[in-house]
N, C-alpha and C positions, 0 to 999 in steps of 0.2 A: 504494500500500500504506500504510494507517494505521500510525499506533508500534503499538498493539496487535498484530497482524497480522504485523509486523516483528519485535516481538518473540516473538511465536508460533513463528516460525519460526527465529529461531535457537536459541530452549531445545528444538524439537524437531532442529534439528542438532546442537547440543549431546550431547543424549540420542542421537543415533544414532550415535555417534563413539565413545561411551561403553559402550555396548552392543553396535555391534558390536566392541569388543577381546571384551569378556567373552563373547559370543555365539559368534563365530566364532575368536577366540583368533590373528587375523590369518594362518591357513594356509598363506593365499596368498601372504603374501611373504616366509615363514620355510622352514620347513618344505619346501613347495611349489617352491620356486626351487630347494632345497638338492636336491632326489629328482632332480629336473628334469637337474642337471648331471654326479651320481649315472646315474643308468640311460640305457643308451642304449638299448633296448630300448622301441618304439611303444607297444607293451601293456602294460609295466611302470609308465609315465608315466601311460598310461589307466588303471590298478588302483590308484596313488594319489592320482590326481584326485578317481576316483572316491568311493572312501576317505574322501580329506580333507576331499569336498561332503558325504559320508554321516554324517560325527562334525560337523562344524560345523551341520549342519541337527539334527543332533540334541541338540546342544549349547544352542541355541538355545529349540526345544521345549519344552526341561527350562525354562530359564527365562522363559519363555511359559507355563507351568503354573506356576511361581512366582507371576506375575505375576495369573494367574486365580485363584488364591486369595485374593487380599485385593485385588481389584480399586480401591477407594476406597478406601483407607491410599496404594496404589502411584500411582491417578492423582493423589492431593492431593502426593504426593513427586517425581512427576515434573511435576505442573501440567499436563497434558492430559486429554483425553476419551478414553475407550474406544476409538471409532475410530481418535484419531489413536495410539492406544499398537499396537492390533493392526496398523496402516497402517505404523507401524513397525518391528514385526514380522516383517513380511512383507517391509518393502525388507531388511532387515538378511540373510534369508535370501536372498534373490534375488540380492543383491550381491555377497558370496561367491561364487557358481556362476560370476556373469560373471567377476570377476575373474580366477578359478581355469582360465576358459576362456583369457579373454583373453593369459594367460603359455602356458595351453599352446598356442596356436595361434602366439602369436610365437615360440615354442619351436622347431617344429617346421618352420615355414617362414618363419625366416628371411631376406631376401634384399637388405635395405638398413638400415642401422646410420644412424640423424641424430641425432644434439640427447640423445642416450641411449635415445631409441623406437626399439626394433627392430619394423615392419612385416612386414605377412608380404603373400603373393599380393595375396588381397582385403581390400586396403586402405580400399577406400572406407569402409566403416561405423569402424574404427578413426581414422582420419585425424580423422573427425566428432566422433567419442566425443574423443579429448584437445584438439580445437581448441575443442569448449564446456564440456569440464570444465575448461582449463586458467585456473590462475586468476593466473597472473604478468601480466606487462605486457603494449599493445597490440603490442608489438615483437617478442615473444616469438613472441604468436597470429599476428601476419603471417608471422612465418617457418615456421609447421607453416602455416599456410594455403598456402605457397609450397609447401614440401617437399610437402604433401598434390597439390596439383596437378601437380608434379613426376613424383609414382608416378601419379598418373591418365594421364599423358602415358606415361609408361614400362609400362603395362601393355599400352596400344594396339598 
């Protein structure tokens, strides 16, 4: 990866960090968590998921039509292309939905407490998801690598 290239790509992390607070207004780990421990009720939990995916996506929208109004003022401010503004865009809403799944699926099926990750049944796609998002030390990653093969064992 060149510096250019390099630094592409963090002013576009930059910007996505930034956008989505504003976009999605983090749902998922306020709000979201709070209904979660609030309702014990299966369908109550699904009516604000829902909910919270329906106003953050449309949260977003709104400022995605901002954004298409003065398309060159916004990309000279944020320093990308069109593409990469609406490529943007689009992860900012996507990522919301996952996360909003992801609490409520460890919500609900809970069955092993490690390191602060509460896993649930099917573990595997989970296990994946925080052993390459995570960004602490090799020491850290070897230990969900462990635990992660742990629940693969314990599933069997």
């Amino acid at each position: 990866m060149t510096t250019e290239q390099y630094g592409l790509f963090s002013v576009y992390l930059s910007w996505v960090s930034v956008l989505t607070i504003l976009g999605t207004m983090n749902f998922e780990t306020c709000i979201y968590i709070n209904s979660l421990a609030k309702f014990d009720n299966e369908k109550d939990k699904n009516d604000i998921a829902v909910s919270l995916i329906d106003l953050a996506f449309v949260i977003t929208i709104i400022w995605f039509l901002i954004y298409l109004l003065a398309k060159p003022f916004w990309n000279n401010v944020l320093g990308m292309s069109t593409t990469m503004v609406v490529l943007m865009f689009t992860e900012i809403v996507f990522f919301c939905q996952l996360l909003i799944f992801g609490q409520q699926s460890r919500s609900l099926n809970t069955n092993t407490k490690t390191n602060g990750f509460a896993y649930h049944k099917s573990s595997g796609f989970e296990c994946l998801f925080w052993y390459s998002l995570c960004g602490a030390s090799s020491r850290t990653k070897i230990r969900l690598k462990q635990e992660c093969f742990q629940l693969q064992l314990f599933r069997r």
